[in-house]
SESEPA-779844 format. One record per residue (C-alpha): z negated, y negated, x; residue in one letter. Coordinates in Angstrom, 2 decimals. Layout:
! SESEPA-779844
PT        pz        py        px   gulum
PT         Z         Y         X       A
...
//
This chain:
! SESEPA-779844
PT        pz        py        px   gulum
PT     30.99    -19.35    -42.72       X
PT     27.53    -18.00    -43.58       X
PT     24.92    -18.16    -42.42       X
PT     21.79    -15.11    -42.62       X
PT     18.47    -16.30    -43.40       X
PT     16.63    -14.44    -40.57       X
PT     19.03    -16.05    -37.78       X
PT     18.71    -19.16    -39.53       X
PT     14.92    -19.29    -39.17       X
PT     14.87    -16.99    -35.83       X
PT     12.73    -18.34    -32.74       X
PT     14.74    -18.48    -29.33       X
PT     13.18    -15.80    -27.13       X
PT     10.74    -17.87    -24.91       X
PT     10.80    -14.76    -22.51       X
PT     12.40    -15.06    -19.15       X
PT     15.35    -12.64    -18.57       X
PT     14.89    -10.67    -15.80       X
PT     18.01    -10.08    -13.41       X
PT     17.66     -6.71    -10.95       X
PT     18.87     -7.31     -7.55       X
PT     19.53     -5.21     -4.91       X
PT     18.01     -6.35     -1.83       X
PT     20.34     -4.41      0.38       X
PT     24.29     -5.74      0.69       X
PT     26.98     -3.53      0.01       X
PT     27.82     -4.81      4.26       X
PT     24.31     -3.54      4.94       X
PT     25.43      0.22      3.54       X
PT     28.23      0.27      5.17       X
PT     27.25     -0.31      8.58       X
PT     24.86      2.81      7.93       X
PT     27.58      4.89      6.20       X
PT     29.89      4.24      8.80       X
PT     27.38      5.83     11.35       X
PT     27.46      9.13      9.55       X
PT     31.03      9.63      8.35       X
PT     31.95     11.88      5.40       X
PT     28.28     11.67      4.22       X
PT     26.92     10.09      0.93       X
PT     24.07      7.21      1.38       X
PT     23.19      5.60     -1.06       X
PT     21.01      2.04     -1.15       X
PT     18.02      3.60     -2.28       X
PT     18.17      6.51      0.09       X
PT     18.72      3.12      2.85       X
PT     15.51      1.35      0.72       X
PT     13.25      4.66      1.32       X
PT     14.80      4.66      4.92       X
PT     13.85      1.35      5.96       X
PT     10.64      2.00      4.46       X
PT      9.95      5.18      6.60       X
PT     11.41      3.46      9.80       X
PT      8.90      0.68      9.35       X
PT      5.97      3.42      9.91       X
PT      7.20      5.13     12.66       X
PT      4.94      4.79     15.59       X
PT      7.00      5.24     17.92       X
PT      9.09      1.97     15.98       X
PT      6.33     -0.25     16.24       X
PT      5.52      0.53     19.93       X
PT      8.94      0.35     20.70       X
PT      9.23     -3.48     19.14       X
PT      5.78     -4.68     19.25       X
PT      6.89     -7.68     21.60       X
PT      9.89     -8.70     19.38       X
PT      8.18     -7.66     16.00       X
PT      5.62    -10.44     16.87       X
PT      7.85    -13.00     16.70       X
PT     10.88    -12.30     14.40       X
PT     11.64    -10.43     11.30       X
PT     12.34     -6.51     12.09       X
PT     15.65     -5.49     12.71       X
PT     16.71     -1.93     11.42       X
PT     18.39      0.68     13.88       X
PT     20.74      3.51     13.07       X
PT     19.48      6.84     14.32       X
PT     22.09      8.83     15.67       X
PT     22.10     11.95     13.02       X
PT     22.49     12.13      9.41       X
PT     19.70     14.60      9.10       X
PT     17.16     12.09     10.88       X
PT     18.16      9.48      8.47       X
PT     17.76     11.39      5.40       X
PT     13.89     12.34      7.04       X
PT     13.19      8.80      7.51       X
PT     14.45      8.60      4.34       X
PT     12.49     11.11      2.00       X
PT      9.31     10.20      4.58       X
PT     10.05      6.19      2.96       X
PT      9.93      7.85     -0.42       X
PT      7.08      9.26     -0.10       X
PT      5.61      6.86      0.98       X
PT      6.89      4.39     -0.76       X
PT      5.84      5.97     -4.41       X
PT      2.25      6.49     -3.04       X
PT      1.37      3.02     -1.93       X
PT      3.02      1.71     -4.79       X
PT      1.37      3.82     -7.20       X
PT     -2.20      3.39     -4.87       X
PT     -4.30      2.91     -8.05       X
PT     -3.19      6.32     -9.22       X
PT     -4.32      8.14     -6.52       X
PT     -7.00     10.49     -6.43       X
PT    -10.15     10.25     -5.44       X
PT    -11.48     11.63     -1.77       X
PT    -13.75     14.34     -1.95       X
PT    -14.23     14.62      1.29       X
PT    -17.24     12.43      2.07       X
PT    -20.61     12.51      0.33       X
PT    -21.47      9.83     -1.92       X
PT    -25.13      8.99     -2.34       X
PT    -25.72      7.14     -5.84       X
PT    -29.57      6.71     -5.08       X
PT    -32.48      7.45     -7.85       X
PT    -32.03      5.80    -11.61       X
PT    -29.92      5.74    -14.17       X
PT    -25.81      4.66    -13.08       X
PT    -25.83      1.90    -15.16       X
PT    -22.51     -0.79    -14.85       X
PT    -24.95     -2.39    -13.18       X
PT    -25.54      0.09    -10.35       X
PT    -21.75     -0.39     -9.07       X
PT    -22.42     -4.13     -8.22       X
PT    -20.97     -4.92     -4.93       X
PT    -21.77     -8.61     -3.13       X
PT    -21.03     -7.14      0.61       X
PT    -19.79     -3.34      2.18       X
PT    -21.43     -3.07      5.17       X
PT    -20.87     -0.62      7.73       X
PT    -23.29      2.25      9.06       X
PT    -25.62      0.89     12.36       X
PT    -23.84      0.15     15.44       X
PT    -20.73     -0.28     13.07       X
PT    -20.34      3.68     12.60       X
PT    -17.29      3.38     10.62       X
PT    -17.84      6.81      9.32       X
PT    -20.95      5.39      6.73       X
PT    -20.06      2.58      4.36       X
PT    -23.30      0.96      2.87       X
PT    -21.46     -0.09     -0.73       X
PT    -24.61     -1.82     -2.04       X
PT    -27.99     -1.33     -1.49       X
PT    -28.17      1.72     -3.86       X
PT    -25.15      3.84     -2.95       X
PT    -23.94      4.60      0.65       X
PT    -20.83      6.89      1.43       X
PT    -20.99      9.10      4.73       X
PT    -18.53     11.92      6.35       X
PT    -15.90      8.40      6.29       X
PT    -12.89     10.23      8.66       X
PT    -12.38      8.18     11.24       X
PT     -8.88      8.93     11.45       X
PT     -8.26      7.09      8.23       X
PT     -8.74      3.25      9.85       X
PT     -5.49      4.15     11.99       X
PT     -3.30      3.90      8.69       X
PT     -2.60     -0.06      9.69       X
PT     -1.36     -2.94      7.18       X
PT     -1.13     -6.16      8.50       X
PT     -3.12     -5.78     11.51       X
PT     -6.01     -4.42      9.95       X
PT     -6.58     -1.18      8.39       X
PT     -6.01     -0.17      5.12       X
PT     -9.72      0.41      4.38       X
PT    -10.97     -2.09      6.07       X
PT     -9.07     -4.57      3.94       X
PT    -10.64     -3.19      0.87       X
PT    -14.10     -3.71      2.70       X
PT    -13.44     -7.51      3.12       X
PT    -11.60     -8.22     -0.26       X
PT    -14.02     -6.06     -2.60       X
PT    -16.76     -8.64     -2.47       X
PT    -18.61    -11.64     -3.59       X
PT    -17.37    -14.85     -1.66       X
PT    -17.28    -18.42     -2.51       X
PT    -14.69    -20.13     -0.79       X
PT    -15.77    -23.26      1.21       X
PT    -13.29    -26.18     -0.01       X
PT    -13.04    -25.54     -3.58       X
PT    -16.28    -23.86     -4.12       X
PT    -14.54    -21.52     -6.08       X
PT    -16.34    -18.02     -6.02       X
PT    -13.90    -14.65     -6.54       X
PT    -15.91    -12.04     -7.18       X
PT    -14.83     -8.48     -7.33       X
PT    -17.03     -7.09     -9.88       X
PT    -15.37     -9.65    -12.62       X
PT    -12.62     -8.19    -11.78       X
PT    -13.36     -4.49    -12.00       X
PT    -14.90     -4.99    -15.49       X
PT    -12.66     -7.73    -17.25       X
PT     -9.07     -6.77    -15.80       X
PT     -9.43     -2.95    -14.97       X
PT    -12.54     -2.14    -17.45       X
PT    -14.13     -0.36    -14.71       X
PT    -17.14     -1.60    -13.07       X
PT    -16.84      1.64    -10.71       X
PT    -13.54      0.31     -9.48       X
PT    -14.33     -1.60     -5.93       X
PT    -16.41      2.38     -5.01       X
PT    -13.25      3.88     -6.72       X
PT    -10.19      1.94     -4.88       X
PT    -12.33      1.96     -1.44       X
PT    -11.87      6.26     -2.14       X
PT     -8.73      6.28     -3.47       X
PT     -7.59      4.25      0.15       X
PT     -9.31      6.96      1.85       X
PT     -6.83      9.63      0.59       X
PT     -3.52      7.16      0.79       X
PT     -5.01      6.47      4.50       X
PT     -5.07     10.03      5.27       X
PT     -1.72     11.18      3.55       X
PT      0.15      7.96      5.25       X
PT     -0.87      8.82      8.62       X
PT     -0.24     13.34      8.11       X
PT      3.30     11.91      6.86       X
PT      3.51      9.21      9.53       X
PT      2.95     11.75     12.32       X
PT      5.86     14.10     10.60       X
PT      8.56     11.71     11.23       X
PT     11.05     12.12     13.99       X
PT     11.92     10.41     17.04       X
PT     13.46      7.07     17.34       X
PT     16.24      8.83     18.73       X
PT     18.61      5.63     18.14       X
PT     22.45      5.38     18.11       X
PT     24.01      2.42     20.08       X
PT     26.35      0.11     18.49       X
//
């Protein structure tokens, strides 16, 4: 038997192999397929489904008692063609949140960068702040540049009990945290990770469109018209 040089001196791959698996059971298909007989489904048309169930307004309201306390369970609506709009609603969805940091950019406010030179510098943020009285529709980014025109139908796209926006508003700071003393500061961030030192001003507008397009989609979807076991 021979042996080749280059497997002879070849390094085992220290790389862990990564193993795809479906999150949805083929028993989880089929009790959806078996709600809309001689159809096609597939599990990522069931994916994208769950996905656009889980914004529905009505779905929340609905569950908000039992949704507090245990995981969500999934209904079956009672037509094919309201699945397959939950379903391309998920999808869209679904890419755009995933993809958030590839958005673009809303135009729709006014963004006051203040007198000088925009300097790296000039995109420092330690704390957003909002407008006086809390006017939601003015976002003090530093001391230099302040966006106004905010829509105020944008803090109604909801993650986690908070809005979208407002999340970026909290975690797009300077904060040392108390028992390690460890600070995280966004800026280090923006410029060593993402090479942007725009990016906390950038990702707080790119929100504002994915808040605006979530909740247009959002109020598109159908109702909860749901078919009983």
């Amino acid at each position: 038997m021979s042996i080749s040089q280059g497997s002879l001196f070849e390094q085992p791959s220290t790389q862990p192999r990564l193993v795809r698996r479906e999150a949805i059971t083929d028993e989880g298909l089929k009790h959806f397929q078996d709600a809309y007989p001689g159809q096609t489904i597939s599990k990522r048309e069931l994916f994208y489904y769950v996905y656009g169930i889980l914004h529905s307004e009505e779905y929340r309201q609905r569950y908000a008692d039992t949704l507090r306390k245990e995981l969500p369970r999934i209904p079956r609506v009672k037509t094919y063609e309201a699945f397959i709009a939950f379903s391309d609603a998920g999808r869209r969805l679904g890419e755009m949140h995933v993809n958030f940091d590839s958005q673009p950019i809303y135009e729709g406010v006014k963004v006051d960068y203040g007198k000088g030179p925009l300097s790296p510098e000039a995109f420092r943020v330690e704390k957003m702040k909002y407008g006086k009285g809390k006017d939601k529709s003015v976002l003090h980014y530093n001391d230099r540049i302040t966006i106004t025109g905010i829509p105020l139908e944008a803090y109604d796209y909801i993650v986690n009990g908070k809005a979208a926006l407002e999340w970026v508003v909290e975690r797009q700071c300077v904060k040392t945290d108390k028992a390690s003393g460890i600070v995280n500061d966004a800026n280090d961030w923006a410029i060593e990770t993402m090479g942007n030192p725009r990016y906390p001003l950038e990702l707080f507008l790119r929100v504002l469109t994915i808040s605006l397009k979530t909740m247009k989609i959002v109020k598109t979807l159908p109702a909860l018209d749901i078919l009983e076991n």
